[in-house]
C-alpha positions, 0 to 999 in steps of 0.5 A, spaced: 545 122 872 549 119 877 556 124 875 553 130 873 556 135 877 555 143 878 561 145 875 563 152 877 571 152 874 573 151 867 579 150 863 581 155 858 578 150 852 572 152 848 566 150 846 566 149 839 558 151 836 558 144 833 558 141 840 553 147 843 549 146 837 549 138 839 548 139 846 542 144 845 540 139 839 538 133 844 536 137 848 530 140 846 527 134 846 525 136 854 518 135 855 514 142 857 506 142 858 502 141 854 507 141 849 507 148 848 515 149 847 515 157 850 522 156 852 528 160 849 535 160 851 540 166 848 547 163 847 553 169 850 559 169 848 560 177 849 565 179 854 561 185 856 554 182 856 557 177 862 561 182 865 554 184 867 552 179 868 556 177 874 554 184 877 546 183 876 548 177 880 551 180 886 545 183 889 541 176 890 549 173 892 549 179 897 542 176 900 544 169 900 550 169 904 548 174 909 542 169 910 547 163 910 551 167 916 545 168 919 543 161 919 538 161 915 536 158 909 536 164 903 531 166 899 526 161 902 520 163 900 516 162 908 521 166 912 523 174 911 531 175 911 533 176 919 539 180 916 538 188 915 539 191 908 545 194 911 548 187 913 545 185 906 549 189 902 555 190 906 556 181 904 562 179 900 560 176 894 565 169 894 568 169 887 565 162 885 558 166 885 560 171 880 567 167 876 563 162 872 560 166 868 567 170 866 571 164 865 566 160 862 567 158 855 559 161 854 554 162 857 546 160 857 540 164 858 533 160 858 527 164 859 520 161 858 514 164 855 508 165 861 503 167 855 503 158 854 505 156 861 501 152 866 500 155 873 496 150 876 499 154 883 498 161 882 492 162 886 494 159 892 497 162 898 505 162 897 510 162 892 508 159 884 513 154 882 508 149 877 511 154 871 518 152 872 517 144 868 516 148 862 523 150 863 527 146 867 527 139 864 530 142 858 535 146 864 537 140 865 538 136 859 542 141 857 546 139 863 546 132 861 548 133 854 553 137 856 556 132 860 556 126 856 561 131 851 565 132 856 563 139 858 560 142 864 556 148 868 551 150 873 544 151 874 545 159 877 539 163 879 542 169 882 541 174 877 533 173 877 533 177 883 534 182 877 530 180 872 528 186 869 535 188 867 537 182 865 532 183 860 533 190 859 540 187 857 539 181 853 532 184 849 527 179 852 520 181 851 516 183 858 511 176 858 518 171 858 521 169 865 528 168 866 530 162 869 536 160 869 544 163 867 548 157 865 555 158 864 558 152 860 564 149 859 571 145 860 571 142 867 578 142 870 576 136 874 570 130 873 568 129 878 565 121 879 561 121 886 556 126 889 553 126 895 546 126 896 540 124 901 540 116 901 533 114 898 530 112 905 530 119 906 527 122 900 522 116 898 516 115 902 510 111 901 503 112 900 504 119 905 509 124 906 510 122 914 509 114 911 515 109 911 520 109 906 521 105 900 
């Protein structure tokens, strides 16, 4: 948990079935609510599909670095862009956002059942996040057991914005949510040590505003 990075280049080695089939088999074991199960994850070895891919993925990367250049932080669900369409669609795509899904060994799509999830938050005022750990946690572990293979990806979300042609690409059925775009394989480096937030500044007791733990 400490060394699983957000792997973005890769070498040019593959990802043999069996050891995708070992991740995916481990995996699994990720808890969902309820126990319903309603994920789905579409393995993607086919240049063209990823090709695809990867310009389905640039419209939402347009948006999130004409917000990051604005100084703000993209996508956020409580403010509107501050940037126009014009400057929105005029924004480089940096190569790191859309190569990983071409370079690496094999590329996974989760998707997630809204027929069995639990929306716990849908009727409140502000974007539904309570259906994502259904999906997530076996998001993750693939990330987890690909790591202790001495593989590596990236949890990537851009492509969402477009969800109705990934779906349209890949034949996903209209009452399935896509949730990630997970490109997978070699790392050319392992990394070690990552930063993140001390605990003092992520933990709090009792209260959101109460001491550190």
């Amino acid at each position: 948990m400490r060394t699983t990075f957000a792997a973005r280049d890769f070498t040019d080695d593959p990802l043999p079935d069996e050891v995708l089939r070992r991740i995916l088999d481990n995996a699994r074991f990720a808890p969902s609510g309820g126990n319903r199960q309603g994920a789905h994850v579409i393995v993607v070895r086919d240049l063209a599909t990823r090709e695809r891919l990867a310009e389905l993925t640039a419209p939402g990367a347009r948006r999130y670095i004409a917000q990051s250049k604005a100084g703000e932080a993209p996508w956020n669900p409580v403010s509107p862009p501050g940037p126009s369409e014009e400057q929105i669609a005029a924004a480089k795509v940096p190569g790191f956002m859309t190569e990983p899904l071409l370079r690496s060994a094999v590329v996974l799509v989760f998707s997630v059942d809204l027929r069995v999830v639990a929306a716990i938050d849908q009727d409140l005022d502000r974007v539904s996040v309570t259906p994502g750990a259904s999906i997530y946690p076996l998001v993750w572990n693939v990330l987890l057991a690909a790591r202790a293979e001495g593989y590596g990806g990236t949890l990537t979300t851009m492509a969402l914005a477009r969800e109705p042609e990934v779906r349209e690409l890949l034949g996903i059925p209209e009452h399935h949510a896509v949730a990630a775009v997970v490109p997978l394989g070699k790392p050319v480096k392992q990394l070690t040590k990552l930063k993140r937030r001390p605990l003092s500044e992520l933990v709090s007791l009792e209260r959101f505003d109460g001491p550190p733990l």
